[in-house]
MIDREN-140016 format. One line per field, with one value per residue: z, y, x of N, C-alpha, C, O in turn. Coordinates in steps of 0.2 Angstrom, whole numbers, plus 5000, padded with zeros to 4 digits. Example, Ala and Ser with C-alpha at 12.3 -4.5 7.8 and 13.67 -1.06 7.14 Angstrom:
MIDREN-140016
nzz <- 5039,5035
nyy <- 4972,4989
nxx <- 5066,5064
cazz <- 5039,5036
cayy <- 4978,4995
caxx <- 5062,5068
czz <- 5039,5039
cyy <- 4984,5000
cxx <- 5066,5064
ozz <- 5042,5040
oyy <- 4983,5006
oxx <- 5071,5067
END
This chain:
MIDREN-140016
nzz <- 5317,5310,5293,5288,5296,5293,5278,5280,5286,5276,5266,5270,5272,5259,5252,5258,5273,5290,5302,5310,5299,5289,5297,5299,5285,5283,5292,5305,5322,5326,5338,5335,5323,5323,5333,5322,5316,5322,5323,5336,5337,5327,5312,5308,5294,5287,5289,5281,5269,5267,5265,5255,5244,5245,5241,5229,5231,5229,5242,5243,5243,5254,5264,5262,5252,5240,5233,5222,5222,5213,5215,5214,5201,5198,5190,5191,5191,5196,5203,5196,5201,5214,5219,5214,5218,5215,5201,5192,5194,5189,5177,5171,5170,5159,5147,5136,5140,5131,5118,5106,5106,5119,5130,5127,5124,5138,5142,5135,5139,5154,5152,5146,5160,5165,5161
nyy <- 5004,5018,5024,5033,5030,5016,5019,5026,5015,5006,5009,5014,4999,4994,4999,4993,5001,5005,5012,5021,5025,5031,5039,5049,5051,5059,5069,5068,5058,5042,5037,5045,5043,5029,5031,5038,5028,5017,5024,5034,5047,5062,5064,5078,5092,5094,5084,5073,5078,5078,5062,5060,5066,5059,5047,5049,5048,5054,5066,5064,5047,5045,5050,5041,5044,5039,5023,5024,5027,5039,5048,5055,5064,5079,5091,5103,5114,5128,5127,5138,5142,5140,5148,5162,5167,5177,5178,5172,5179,5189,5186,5183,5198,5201,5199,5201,5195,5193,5190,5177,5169,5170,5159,5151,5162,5164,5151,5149,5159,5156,5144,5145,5155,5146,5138
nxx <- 5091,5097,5096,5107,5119,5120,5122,5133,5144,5142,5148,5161,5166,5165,5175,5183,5189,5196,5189,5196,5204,5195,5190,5202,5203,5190,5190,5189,5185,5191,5182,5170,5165,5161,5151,5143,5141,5133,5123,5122,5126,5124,5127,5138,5135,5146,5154,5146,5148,5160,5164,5152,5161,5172,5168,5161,5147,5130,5122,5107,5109,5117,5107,5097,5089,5088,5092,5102,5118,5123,5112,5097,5088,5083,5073,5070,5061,5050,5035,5026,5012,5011,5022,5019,5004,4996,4999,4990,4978,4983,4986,4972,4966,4975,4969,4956,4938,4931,4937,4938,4948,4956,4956,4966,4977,4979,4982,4994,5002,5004,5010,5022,5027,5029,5042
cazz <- 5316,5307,5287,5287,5299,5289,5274,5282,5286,5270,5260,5273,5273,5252,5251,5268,5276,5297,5307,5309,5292,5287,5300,5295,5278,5283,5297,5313,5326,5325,5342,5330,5317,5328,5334,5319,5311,5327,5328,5344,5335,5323,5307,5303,5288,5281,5288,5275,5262,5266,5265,5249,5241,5243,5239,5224,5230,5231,5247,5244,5244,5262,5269,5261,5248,5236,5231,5218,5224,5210,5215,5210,5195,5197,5183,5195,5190,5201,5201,5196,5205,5220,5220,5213,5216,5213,5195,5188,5193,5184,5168,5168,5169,5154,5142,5134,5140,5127,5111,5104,5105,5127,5134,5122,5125,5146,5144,5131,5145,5158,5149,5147,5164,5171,5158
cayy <- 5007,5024,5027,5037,5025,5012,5020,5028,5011,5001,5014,5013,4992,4992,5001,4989,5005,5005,5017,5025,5027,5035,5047,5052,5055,5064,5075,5066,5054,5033,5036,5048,5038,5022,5032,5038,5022,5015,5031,5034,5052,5064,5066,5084,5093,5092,5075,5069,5080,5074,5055,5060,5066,5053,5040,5049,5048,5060,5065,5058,5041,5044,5050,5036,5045,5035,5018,5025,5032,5046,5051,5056,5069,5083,5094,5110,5120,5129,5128,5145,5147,5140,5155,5169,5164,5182,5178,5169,5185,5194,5182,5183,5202,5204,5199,5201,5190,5191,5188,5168,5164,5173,5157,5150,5165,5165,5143,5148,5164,5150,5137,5151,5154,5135,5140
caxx <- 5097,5099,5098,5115,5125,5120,5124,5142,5145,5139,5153,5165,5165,5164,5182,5190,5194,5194,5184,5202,5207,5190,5189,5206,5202,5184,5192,5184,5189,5187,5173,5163,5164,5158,5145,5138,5137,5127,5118,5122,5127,5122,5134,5141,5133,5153,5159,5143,5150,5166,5160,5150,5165,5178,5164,5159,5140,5126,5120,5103,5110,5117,5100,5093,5081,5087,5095,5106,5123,5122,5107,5087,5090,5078,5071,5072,5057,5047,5028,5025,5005,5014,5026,5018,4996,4993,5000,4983,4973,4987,4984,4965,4966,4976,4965,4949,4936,4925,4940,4938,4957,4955,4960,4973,4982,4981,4988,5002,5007,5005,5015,5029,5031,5034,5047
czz <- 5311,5300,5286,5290,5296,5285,5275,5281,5279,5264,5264,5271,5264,5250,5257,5271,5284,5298,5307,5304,5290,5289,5300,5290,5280,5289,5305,5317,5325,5331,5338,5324,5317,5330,5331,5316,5315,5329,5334,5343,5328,5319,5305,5298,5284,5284,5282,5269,5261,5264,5257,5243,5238,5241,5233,5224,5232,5238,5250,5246,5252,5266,5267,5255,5242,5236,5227,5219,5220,5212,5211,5205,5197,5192,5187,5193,5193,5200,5201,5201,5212,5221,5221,5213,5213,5203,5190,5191,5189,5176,5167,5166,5161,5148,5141,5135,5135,5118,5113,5107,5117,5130,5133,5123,5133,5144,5143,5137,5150,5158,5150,5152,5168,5169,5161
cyy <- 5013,5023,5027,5034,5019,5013,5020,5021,5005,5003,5013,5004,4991,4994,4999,4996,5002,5012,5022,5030,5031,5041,5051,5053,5062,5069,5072,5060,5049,5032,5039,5045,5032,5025,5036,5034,5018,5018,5033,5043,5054,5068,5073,5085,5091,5086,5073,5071,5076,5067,5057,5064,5062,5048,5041,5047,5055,5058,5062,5050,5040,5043,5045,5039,5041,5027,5020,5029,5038,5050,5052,5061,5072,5089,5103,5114,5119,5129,5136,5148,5145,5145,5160,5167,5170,5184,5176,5175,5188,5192,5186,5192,5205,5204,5199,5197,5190,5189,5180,5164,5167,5167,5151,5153,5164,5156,5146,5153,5158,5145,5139,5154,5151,5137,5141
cxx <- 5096,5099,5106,5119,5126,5125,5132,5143,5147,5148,5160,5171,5169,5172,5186,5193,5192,5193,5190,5203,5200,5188,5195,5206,5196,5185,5187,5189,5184,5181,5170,5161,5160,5152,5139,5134,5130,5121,5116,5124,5125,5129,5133,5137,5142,5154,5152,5145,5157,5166,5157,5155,5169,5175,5160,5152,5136,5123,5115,5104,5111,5113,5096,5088,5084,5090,5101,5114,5124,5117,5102,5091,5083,5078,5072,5068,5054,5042,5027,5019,5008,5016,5024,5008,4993,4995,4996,4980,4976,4985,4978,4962,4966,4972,4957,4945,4932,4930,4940,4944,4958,4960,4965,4978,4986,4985,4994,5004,5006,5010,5023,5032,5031,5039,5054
ozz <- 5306,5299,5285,5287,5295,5286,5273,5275,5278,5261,5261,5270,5264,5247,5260,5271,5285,5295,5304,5304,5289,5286,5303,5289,5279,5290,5308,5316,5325,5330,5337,5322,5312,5329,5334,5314,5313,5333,5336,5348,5324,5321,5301,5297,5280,5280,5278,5264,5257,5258,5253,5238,5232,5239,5231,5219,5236,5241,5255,5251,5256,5271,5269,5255,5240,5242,5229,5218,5224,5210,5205,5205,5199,5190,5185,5192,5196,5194,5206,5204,5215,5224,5227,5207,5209,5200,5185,5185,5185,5171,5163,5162,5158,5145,5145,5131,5135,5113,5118,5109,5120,5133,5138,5123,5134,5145,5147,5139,5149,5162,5153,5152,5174,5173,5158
oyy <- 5011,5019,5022,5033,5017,5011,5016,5019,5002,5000,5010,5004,4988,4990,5002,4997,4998,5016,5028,5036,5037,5046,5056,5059,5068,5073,5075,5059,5049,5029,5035,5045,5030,5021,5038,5034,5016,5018,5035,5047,5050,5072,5075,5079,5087,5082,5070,5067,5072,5066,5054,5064,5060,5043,5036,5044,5059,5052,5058,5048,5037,5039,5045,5036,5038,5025,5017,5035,5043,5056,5049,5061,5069,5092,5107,5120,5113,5130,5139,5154,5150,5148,5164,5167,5170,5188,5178,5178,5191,5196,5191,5193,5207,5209,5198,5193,5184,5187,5177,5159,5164,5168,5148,5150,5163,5155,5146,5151,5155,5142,5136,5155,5151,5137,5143
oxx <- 5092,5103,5109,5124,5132,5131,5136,5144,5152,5151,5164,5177,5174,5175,5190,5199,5188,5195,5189,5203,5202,5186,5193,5209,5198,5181,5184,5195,5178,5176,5165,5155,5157,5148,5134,5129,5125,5116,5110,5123,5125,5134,5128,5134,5143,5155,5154,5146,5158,5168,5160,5152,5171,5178,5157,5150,5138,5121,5116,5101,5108,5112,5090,5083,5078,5089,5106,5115,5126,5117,5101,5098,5078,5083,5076,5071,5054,5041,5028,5019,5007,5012,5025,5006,4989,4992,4997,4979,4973,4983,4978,4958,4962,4971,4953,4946,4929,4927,4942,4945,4962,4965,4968,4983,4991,4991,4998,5010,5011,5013,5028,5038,5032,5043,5058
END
């Protein structure tokens, strides 16, 4: 069985609603509903939102990435050389290879833009 049917199910069950009442709330019908928890059907990107709304959980939990109904917490920085790789030849440029402090300078401007 499915993650997300699970899940639907699991939220549905915890608040006694019926298959009816649920997809009256989330905009669908009691077969779609029936056949997303069996996974016999694939759920809307909005009927999840709608479901992750009224259940006050994060979507993660639906698709299963976590356990937590609030969800993983992500810091949201981007790897910078991933991004921009032309960004470390730009570094090594700027400075002087031959001054003592050279490659003190290039981390701290590295450091600054993970920033």
């Amino acid at each position: 069985m499915n993650t997300i049917g699970v899940r639907l199910r699991e939220l549905r069950q915890s608040a006694k609603l019926s298959q009816a009442k649920i997809a009256a709330i989330v905009g669908s019908r009691q077969s779609a509903v029936a056949r997303f928890e069996s996974g016999e059907a694939h759920v809307p990107a909005e009927v999840m939102i709608r479901y992750a709304d009224y259940f006050d959980v994060s979507l993660d939990y639906i698709f299963g990435r976590t356990d937590k109904p609030q969800g993983k917490l992500y810091e949201g920085k981007m790897k910078i050389e991933k991004v921009y790789p032309e960004m470390d030849k730009f570094i090594e440029m700027c400075f002087d290879p031959g001054s003592p402090i050279n490659e003190r300078l290039k981390e701290t401007l590295r450091e600054m833009l993970k920033e």
